[in-house]
C-alpha positions in Angstrom: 88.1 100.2 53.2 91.7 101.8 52.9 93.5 98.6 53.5 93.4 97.2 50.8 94.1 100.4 48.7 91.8 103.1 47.5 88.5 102.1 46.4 85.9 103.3 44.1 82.6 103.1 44.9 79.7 104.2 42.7 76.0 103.6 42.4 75.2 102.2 39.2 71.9 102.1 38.2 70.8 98.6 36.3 68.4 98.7 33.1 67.2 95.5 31.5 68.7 92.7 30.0 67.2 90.9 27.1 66.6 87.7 28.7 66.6 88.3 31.9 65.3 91.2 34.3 68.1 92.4 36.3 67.5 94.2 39.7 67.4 98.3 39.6 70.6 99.2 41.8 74.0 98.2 43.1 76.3 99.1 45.4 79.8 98.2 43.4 83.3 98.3 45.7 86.5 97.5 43.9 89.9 99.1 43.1 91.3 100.5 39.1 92.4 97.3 38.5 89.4 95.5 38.9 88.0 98.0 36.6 90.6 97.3 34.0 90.0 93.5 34.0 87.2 93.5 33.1 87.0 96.1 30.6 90.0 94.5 29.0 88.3 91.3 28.9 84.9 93.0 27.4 87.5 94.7 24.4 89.4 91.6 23.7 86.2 89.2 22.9 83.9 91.8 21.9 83.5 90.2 18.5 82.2 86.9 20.1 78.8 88.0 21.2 77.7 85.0 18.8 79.9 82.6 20.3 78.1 80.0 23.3 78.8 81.0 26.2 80.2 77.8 27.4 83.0 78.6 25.2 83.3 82.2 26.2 83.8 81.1 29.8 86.7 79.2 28.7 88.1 81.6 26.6 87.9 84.0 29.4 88.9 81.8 32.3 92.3 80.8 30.4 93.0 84.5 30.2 92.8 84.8 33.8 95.2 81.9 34.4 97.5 82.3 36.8 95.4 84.6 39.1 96.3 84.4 42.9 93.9 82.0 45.0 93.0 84.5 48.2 89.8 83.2 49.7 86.9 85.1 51.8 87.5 87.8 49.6 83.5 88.8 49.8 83.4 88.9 53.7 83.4 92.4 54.1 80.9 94.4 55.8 78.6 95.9 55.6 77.3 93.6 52.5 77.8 95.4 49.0 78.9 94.2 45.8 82.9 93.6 45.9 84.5 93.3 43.0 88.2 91.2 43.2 89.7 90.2 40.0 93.5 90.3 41.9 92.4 87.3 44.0 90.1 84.9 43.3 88.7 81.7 44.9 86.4 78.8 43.7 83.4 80.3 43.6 84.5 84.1 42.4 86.1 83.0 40.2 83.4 81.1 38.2 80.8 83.8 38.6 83.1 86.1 37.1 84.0 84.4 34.0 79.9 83.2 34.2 79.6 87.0 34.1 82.1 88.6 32.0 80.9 86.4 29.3 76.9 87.2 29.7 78.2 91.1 29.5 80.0 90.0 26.3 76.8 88.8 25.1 74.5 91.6 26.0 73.4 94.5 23.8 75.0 97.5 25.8 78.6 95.3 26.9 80.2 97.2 29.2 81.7 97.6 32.9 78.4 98.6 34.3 76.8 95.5 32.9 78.8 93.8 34.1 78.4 94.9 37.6 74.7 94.1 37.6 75.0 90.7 35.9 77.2 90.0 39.0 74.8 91.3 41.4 72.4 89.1 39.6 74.5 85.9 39.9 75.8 86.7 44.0 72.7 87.7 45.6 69.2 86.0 45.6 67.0 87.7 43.5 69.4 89.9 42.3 68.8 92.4 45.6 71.9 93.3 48.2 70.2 92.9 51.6 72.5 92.1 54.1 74.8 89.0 54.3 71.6 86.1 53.8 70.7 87.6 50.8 74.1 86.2 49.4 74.0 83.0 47.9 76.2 80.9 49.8 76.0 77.3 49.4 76.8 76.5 45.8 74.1 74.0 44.5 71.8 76.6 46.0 74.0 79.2 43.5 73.3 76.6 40.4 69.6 76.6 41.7 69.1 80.5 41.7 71.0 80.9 38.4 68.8 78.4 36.8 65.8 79.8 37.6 67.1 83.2 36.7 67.9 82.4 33.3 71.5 82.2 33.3 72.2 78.2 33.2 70.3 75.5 33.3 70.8 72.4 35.5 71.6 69.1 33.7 72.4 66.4 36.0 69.0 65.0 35.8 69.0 64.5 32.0 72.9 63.5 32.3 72.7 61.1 35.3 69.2 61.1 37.0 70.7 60.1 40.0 69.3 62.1 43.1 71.4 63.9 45.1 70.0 63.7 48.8 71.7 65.6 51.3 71.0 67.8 54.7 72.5 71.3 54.4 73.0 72.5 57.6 77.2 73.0 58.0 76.4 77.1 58.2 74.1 76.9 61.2 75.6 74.2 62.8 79.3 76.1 62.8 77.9 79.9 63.1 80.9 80.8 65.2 82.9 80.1 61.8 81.1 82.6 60.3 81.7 86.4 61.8 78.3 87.7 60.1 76.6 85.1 62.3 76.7 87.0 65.2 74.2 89.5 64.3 71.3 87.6 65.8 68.6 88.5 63.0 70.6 86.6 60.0 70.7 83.0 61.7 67.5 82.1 61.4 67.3 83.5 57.8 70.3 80.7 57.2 68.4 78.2 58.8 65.3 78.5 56.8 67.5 78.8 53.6 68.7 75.6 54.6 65.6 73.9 55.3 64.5 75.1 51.6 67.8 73.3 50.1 67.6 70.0 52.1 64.0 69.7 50.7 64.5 70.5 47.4 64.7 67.5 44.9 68.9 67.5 43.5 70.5 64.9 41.2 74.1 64.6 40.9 76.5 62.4 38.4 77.9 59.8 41.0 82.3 59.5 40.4 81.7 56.4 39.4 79.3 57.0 36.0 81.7 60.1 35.4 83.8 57.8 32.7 80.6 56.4 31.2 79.2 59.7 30.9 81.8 62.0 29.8 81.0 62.8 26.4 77.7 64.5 27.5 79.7 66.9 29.6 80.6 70.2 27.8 83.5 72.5 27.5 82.2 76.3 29.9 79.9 73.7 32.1 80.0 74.7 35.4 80.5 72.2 38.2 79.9 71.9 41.9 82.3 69.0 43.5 80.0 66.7 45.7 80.7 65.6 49.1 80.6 63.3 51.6 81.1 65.7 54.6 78.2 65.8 56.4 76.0 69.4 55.9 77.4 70.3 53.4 76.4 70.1 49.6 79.2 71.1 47.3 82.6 71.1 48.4 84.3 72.9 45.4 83.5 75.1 42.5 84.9 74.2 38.9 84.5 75.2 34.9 85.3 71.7 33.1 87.6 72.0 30.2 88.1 69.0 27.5 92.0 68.9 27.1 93.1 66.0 24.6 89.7 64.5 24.8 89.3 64.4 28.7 87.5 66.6 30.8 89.6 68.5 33.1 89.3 71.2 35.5 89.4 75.0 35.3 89.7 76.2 38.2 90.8 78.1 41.7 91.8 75.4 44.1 93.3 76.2 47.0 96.0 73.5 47.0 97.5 75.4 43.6 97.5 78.8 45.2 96.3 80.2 41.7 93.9 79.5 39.0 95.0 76.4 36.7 93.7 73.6 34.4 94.3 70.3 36.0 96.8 67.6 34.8 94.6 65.3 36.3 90.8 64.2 34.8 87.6 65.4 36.0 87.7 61.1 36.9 91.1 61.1 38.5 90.7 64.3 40.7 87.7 62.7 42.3 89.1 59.2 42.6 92.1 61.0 44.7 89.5 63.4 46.2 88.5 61.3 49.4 85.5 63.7 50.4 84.3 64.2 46.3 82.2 61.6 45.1 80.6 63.3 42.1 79.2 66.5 40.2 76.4 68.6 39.8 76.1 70.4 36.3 74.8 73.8 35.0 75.3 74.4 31.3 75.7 78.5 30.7 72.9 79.6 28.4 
């Protein structure tokens, strides 16, 4: 834990939010400037609580332009909540801005709600239970965050296209994944992944992305299809309408950092030879 400087670690103890019910405890691991982030964050927009939180996810992801891309930032053990503002990847980073923004928009805003709020996001069911009980593959993350109350999936009503896919890439590369070695957390994978494949999933195809950009919203949260075979989501955006055009806010790691795209939402995945569409969840 002392290599990457000295940590904090605290229990906080969760009480309930007004729209959702958050789990009772966390385990939070992070350094003072993780701290400060977020707390600076929670000051600057603490007179939007009104505003959507579409558009609080924006607000906050522009301030966090610029933010080194560092990825496997979570794979520590043993599992606990890590908190990493200083480096952020796809996925961290729009669970962070997904969760800064729901803090913003509690009643008791603050740097403890905002730890459980994360919990709530990360981990299925909102409980810390070893490394399965992360949420790992990201339409899965959409799926858990719907039904939790924090977004709610739109590609049906967008597109109602169906996305089918087997979701297997975890189990079938375990070596790729060091927490794979303990013995007991394959076959939880596996059965997650069984759950996934079978679950109905509809997707905007790259090629009805032009037709149907004007139902996309600015703070939407977007999973990159793929073609690659096992796996469902190949990266993690927040779209962004600049001069009329969606666009991407993001942490890719091919810009070391987070940016908005020059390129359109329908550029990047005409140049993206794996993408070949979206799957939306509007924040609520």
């Amino acid at each position: 834990m002392n290599t990457l400087g000295h940590f904090i670690t605290l229990s906080v103890f969760l009480w309930m939010s007004s729209s959702v019910q958050l789990k009772a405890q966390a385990q939070a691991v992070f350094e003072p400037r993780d701290k400060e982030i977020v707390e600076n964050l929670l000051a600057k927009f603490s007179a939007e609580s009104k505003t959507p939180t579409g558009d609080l996810i924006i607000k906050i992801g522009r301030e966090l332009l610029g933010t080194t891309y560092v990825a496997h930032t979570l794979e520590k053990e043993p599992e606990q909540l890590l908190v990493n503002l200083r480096e952020l990847d796809c996925t961290t980073f729009a669970e962070n801005c997904l969760a800064i923004a729901i803090a913003i928009k509690s009643e008791k805003p603050g740097f403890n709600k905002y730890l459980k709020i994360l919990q709530n996001i990360r981990y299925r069911n909102g409980v810390i239970n070893g490394y399965p009980s992360r949420v790992h593959y990201f339409s899965d993350w959409m799926y858990e965050n719907s039904k939790n109350g924090f977004l709610r999936e739109v590609s049906k009503e967008i597109a109602g296209t169906r996305y089918q896919k087997t979701v297997n890439y975890m189990s079938n590369h375990p070596d790729s994944y060091k927490q794979l070695k303990n013995v007991a957390f394959l076959p939880v994978i596996i059965r997650q992944e069984k759950e996934l494949s079978a679950r109905e999933m509809y997707y905007i195809p790259e090629e009805k992305i032009a037709e149907l950009e004007d139902k996309l919203q600015d703070g939407d949260i977007a999973g990159i299809t793929t073609s690659i075979a096992g796996v469902d989501i190949l990266h993690a955006v927040i779209l962004i309408r600049v001069d009329g055009r969606i666009h991407l806010l993001h942490a890719p790691q091919s810009g070391g950092k987070v940016l908005i795209s020059d390129e359109t939402l329908e550029d990047y995945l005409k140049n993206s030879k794996p993408g070949n569409g979206i799957m939306v969840a509007r924040p609520l």
